[in-house]
C-alpha angles and dihedrals in degrees: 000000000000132000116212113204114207128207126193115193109189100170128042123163129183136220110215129212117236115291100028143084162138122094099316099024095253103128114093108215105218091208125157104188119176115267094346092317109181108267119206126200117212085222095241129093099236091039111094119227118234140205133255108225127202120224108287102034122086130182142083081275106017103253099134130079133205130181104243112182089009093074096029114047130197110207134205095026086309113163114239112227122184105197099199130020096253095055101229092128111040131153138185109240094224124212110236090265107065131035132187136091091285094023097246101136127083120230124235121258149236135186119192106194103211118246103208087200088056112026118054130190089249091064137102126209126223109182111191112192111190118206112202113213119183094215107033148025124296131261114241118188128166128190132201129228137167125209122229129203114282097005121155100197153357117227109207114196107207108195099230142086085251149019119256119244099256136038133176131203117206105183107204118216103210093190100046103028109232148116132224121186126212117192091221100161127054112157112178100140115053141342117280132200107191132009150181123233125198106197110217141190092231090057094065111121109222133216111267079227082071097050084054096047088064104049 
């Protein structure tokens, strides 16, 4: 007696060498790409190949060559991002501590000193600076921070010249989930561009429910 084993394949792919493609690998892809440049087949006859260019070549078969970061510097350790191939849109990805195209500005500053009466290890900071403008809307930004144990002070990189007129610190109790506000920044006289907050227990701003509560 004889046993006949079947086998059913439904699905074969092939990986094809360079230069070739299609189902079987039996088109030949007449492809002249720069210095060895990948070429890729569309799979079908009437459809033309095209080359796979690395950053700094263009071009249906990368013989041109453009200066990328050379033209175009990022400052400060900024990271340099084109956004298309052809670099017509382009930007410099900034540290916190410096803003600008090139990043070549420093941010403003801020440095919370740590209350340990008031901040706990188990808090999280919101620090909501306001930027009062005459003839549009504010500027609202809010940064988050956490507190770890034994920690002196928070530093808060805001990316403009200067800091806005008004900031706000809402220190987040994740245990107990709630929220208390300090007003920590008021600036009506001149422009600043770094500052020291002490935080304090007279600053906190209470809950107009408690004012009731009173009358």
């Amino acid at each position: 007696m004889y046993s006949i084993s079947q086998y059913i394949v439904i699905n074969i792919c092939c990986h094809c060498n360079q230069g070739w493609s299609g189902n079987r690998c039996d088109i030949y892809n007449h492809c002249r790409c720069y210095s060895g440049f990948v070429c890729i087949g569309r799979g079908r006859k009437n459809i033309k190949p095209i080359c796979l260019c690395q950053l700094g070549r263009i071009d249906s078969q990368c013989y041109i060559s453009y200066l990328s970061c050379k033209i175009y510097p990022c400052q400060n350790r900024g990271i340099y991002i084109p956004l298309d191939d052809k670099i017509l849109y382009r930007r410099c990805i900034c540290s916190e501590e410096y803003f600008g195209v090139h990043c070549e500005y420093h941010s403003s500053q801020i440095n919370i000193v740590i209350n340990q009466t008031i901040f706990k290890p188990s808090s999280s900071i919101l620090l909501h600076l306001i930027t009062l403008y005459e003839n549009k809307s504010h500027e609202h930004r809010t940064y988050l921070k956490h507190i770890h144990l034994y920690q002196a002070n928070l530093i808060v990189y805001h990316p403009r010249h200067f800091l806005p007129s008004m900031g706000f610190i809402e220190i987040f109790d994740n245990e107990k989930m709630k929220s208390n506000y300090y007003l920590s920044l008021l600036i009506l006289i001149k422009p600043m561009k770094n500052e020291i907050l002490f935080v304090k227990q007279d600053e906190c701003c209470k809950h107009i429910r408690d004012y009731l509560m009173k009358q």
